[in-house]
C-alpha positions in Angstrom: -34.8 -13.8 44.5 -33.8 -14.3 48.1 -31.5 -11.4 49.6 -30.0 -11.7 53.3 -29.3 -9.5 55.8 -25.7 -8.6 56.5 -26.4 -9.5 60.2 -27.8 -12.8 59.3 -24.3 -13.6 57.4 -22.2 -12.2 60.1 -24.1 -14.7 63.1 -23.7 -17.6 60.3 -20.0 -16.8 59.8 -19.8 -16.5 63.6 -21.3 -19.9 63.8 -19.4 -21.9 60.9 -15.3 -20.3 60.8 -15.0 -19.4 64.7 -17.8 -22.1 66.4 -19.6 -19.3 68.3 -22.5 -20.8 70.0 -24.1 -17.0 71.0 -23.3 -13.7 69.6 -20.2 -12.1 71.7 -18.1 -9.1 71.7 -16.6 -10.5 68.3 -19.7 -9.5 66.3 -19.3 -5.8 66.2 -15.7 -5.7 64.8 -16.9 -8.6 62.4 -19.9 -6.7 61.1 -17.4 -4.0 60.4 -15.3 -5.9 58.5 -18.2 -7.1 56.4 -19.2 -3.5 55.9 -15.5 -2.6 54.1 -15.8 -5.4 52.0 -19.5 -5.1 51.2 -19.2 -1.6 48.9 -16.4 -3.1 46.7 -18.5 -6.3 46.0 -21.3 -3.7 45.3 -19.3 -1.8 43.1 -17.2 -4.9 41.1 -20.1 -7.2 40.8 -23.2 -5.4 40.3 -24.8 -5.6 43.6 -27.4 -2.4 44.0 -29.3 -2.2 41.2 -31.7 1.2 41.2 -34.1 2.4 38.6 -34.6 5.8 38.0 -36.7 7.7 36.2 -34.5 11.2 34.7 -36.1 13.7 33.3 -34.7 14.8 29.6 -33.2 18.5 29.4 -34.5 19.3 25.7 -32.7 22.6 25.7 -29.3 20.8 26.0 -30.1 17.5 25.1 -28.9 15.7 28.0 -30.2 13.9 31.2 -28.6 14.1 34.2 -26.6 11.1 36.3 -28.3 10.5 39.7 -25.5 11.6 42.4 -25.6 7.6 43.4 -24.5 6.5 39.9 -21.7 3.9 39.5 -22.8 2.4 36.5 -25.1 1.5 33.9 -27.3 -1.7 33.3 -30.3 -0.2 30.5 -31.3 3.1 29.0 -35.1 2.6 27.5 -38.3 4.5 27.5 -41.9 2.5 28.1 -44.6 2.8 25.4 -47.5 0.7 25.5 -46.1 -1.1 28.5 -43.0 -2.1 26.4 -39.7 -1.3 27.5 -37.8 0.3 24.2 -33.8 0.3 24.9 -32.6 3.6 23.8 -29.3 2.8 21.4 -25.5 3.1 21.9 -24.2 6.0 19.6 -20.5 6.2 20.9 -19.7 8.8 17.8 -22.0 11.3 19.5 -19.6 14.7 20.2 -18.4 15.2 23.6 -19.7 18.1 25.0 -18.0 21.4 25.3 -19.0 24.5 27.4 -19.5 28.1 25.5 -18.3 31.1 27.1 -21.3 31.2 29.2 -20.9 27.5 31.0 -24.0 26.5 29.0 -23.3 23.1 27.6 -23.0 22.3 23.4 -23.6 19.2 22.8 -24.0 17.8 19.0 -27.3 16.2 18.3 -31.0 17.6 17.8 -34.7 16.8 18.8 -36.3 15.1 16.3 -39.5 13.3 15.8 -39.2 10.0 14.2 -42.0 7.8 12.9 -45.1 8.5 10.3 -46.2 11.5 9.2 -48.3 12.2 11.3 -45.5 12.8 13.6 -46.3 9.4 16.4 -44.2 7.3 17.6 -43.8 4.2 15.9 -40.9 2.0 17.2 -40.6 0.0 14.1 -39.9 2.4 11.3 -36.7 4.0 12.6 -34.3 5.3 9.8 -37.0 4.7 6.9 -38.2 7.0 4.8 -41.6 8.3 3.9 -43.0 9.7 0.7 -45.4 13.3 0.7 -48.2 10.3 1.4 -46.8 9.2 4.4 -46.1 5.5 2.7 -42.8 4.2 3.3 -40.4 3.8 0.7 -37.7 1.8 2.2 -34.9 2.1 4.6 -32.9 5.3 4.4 -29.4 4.8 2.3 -26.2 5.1 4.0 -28.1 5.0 7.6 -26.2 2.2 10.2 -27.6 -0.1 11.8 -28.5 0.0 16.1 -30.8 3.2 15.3 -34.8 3.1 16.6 -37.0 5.8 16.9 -36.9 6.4 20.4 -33.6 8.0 20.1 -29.4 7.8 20.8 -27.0 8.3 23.9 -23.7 8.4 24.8 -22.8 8.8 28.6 -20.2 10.8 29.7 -19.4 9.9 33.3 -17.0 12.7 33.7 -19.4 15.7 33.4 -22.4 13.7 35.0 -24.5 13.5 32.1 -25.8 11.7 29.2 -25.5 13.1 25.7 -28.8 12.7 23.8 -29.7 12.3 20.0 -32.8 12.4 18.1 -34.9 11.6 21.2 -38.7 11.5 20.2 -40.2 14.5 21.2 -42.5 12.6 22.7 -40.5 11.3 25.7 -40.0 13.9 28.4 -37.8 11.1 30.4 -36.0 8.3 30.0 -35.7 5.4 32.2 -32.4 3.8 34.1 -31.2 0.6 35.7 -27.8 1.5 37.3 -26.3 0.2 40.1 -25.4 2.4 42.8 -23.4 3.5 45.5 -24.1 2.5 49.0 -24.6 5.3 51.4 -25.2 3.9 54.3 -24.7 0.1 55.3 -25.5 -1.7 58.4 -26.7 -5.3 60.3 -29.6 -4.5 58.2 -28.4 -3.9 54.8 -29.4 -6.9 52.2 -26.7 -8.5 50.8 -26.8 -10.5 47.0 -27.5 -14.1 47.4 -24.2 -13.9 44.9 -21.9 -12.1 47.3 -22.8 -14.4 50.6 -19.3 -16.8 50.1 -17.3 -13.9 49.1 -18.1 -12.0 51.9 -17.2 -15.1 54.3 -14.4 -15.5 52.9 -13.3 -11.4 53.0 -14.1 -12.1 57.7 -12.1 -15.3 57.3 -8.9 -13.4 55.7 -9.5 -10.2 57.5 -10.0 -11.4 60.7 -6.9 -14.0 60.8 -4.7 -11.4 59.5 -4.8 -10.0 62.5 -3.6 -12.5 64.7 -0.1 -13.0 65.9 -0.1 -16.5 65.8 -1.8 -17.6 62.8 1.2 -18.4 59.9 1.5 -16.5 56.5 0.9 -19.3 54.5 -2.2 -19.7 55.9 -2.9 -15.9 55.3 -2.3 -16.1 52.1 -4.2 -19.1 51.4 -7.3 -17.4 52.7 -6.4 -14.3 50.8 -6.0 -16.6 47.4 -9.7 -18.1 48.2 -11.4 -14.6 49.1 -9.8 -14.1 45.4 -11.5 -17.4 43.8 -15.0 -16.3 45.6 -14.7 -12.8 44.4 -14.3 -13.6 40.6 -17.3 -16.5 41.3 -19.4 -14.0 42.3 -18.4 -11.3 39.6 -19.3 -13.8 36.9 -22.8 -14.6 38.4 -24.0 -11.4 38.4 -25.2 -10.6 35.1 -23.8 -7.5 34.0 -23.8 -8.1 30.6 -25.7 -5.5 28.4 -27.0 -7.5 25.1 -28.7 -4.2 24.0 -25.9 -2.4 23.6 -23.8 -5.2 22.1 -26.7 -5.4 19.4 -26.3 -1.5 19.0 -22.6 -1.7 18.6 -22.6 -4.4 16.3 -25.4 -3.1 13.9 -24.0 0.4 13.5 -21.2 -1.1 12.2 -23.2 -1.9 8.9 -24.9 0.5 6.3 -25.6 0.4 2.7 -23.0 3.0 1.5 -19.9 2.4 -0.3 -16.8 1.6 1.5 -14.2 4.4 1.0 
């Protein structure tokens, strides 16, 4: 996937909206208007997309949110080069604090699989006999388990609550996008955000000018709108893991009460 330089799309914009035919004392107040609008696009429509690898504290069953963190794409460990999506447990407690600060969260360390205690991705929330055969899915167990293990994330605190993670993970992997520290002329933009981002100069910078009309304002306001929701609904942000999660819990073979 291509990516362009914020510079690039601030000469281009020079070049198309106000016919510039060399870059003039324009382009720094421009590239600075780019800048404002460039961390809300990232942070509305997915822009920054980091992976992370975040170690699992097993004494409090949690794994802490990088300090970049906005929000979440996948949650998945790798075995056998595989990715294994970790599933959505939104019933998992929210975590408390005892006297000491130390955190209590609901959940355990288990190890799920055969008996002799591997991993096995495939036989989550089955049970075995004293022979290690399986005897069939465990009654009145939802669906949107695996054996890898649960989560809930709690934004707030700056951690993710854990359940029955296989004690043979140590860490878990993320996709998240997140925040933008520092941006400048060098700073890749999403092929996604490029219009929206025109359009955000176009508004800006006619906004401030005493003779342009308020209709006209508004009308580039209106459009930097259109662009905006274009670009939010062609980044991908949609998480079909945890919609399968969600919807699976939802069943299990006990009687309705």
């Amino acid at each position: 996937m291509r990516k362009y330089k914020l510079d690039t799309i601030v000469r281009e914009y020079m070049v198309e909206s106000l016919g510039a035919t060399q870059i003039d004392h324009r382009y720094p107040r421009l590239l600075q208007i780019a800048i404002s609008d460039l961390r809300d696009l990232n942070r509305d429509n997915n822009g920054l997309i980091k992976v992370e690898r975040i170690d699992v504290d097993r004494a409090n069953l949690v794994a802490y949110l990088p300090n970049d963190y906005i929000t979440y794409r996948k949650l998945y460990v790798c075995f056998q080069g595989q990715q294994i999506a970790l599933s959505l447990n939104s019933n998992i407690c929210y975590p408390e604090h005892d006297d000491c600060g130390n955190l209590e969260v609901c959940g355990g360390a288990t190890t799920e699989g055969g008996s002799d205690g591997f991993f096995y991705p495939w036989t989550s929330n089955y049970s075995f006999d004293a022979y290690g055969q399986m005897t069939g899915r465990q009654y009145g167990v939802g669906g949107g388990q695996n054996g890898v293990g649960s989560y809930r994330i709690f934004e707030d605190q700056g951690y993710i609550a854990l359940q029955n993670i296989n004690q043979q993970f140590d860490e878990i992997i993320m996709e998240y996008l997140s925040d933008i520290d520092q941006i400048d002329g060098e700073t890749y933009v999403h092929p996604n955000d490029v219009e929206a981002l025109k359009s955000w100069m176009w508004w800006k910078w006619i906004q401030r000018k005493d003779n342009v009309p308020a209709v006209r304002i508004d009308m580039a306001k209106r459009e930097y709108g259109k662009e905006k929701l274009k670009s939010r609904k062609r980044h991908n942000s949609f998480n079909i893991n945890d919609l399968m999660s969600a919807v699976r819990s939802g069943y299990n073979s006990s009687p309705g009460v």
